[in-house]
N, C-alpha and C positions, 0 to 999 in steps of 0.2 A: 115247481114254483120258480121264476126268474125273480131274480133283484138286482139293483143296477143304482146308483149312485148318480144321482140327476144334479143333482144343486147343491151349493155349499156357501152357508153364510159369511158374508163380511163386512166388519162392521165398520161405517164411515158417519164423518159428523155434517158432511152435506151431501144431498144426494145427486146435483146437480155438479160440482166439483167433483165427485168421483166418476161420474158417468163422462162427464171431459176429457177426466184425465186416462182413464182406461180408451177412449172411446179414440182418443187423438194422437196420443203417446204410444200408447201401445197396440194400437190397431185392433183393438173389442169389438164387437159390435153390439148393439144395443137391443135387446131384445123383445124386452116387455118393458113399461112404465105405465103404472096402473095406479091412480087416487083412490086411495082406500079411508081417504077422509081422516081429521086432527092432525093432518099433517104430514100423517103416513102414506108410505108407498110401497107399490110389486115393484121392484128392479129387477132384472136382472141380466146379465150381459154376459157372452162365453167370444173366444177367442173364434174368428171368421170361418178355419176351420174344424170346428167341431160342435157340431150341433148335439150330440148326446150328454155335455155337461157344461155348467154353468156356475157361475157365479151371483150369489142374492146378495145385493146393495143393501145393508140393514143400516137404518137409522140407530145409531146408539140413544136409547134415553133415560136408563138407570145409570147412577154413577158410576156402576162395576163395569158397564157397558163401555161410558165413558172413556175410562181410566186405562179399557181394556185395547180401544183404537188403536191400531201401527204397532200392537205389541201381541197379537194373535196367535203366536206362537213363541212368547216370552221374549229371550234374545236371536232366537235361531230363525231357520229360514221356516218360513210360513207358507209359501206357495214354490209349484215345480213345472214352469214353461217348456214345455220341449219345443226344438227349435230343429230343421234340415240344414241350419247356415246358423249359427253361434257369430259369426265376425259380420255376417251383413244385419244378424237383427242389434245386434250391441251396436254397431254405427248408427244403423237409423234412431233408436231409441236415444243412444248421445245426439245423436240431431233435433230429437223431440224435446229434446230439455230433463231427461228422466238417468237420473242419479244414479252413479254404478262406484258399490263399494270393491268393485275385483272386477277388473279387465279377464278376458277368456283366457283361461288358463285350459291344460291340456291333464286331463286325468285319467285313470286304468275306464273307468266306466263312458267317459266321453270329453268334452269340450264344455266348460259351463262357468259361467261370470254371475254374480251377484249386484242388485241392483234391489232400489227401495223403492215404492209405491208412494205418493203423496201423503200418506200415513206415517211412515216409516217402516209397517209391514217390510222384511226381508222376502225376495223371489230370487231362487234360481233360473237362470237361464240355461237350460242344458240342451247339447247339441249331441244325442248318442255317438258311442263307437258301433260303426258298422261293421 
């Protein structure tokens, strides 16, 4: 039996604003958007290259849901970008208008800068040691 890890929810308050802002900023691509009717929708978007995992655009609409936006993983970092160039994707993304609480610093595991999502959701940007 194989299992594999396809999709991983997150939750946002527009689903048009987040699909921009992944889509523009950080170069996502857009994958599915599907009307599933009252408002709801299939998102989902995964990073250009890598097509085995993704990202689901969840509309928050319980107030836990709510309350829970930009804080996915409480204070700490919530998502893990790998990157081959740590200092060209941190420029462009400072180009894109997208907020970085840590310039790339240099660590035992690799190269990786911290940076917020329109949420506030925490991402690292990591660039492995080879």
């Amino acid at each position: 039996m194989k299992h594999a890890v396809k999709n991983a929810t997150l939750l946002v308050l527009n689903y048009d604003d987040a699909i921009t802002f992944y889509t523009k900023k950080l170069n996502f691509i857009l994958v599915e958007d599907v009307q599933l009717g009252d408002g709801k929708r299939w998102v989902t978007i995964q990073a250009k290259n890598q097509a085995n995992f993704g990202l689901v655009l969840s509309l928050a609409s319980s107030e836990l849901q709510k309350a829970t936006v930009g804080k996915q993983a409480g204070d700490g970092v919530a998502f893990f970008m790998q990157t081959d160039d740590a200092l060209r994707d941190y420029n462009s993304f400072c180009k894109n208008g997208v907020e970085f609480l840590q310039e790339p610093i240099k660590q035992p595991y690799g190269t990786v800068a911290i940076f917020k999502d329109l949420y506030g959701n925490k991402w690292d940007l990591i660039q492995p040691t080879e």
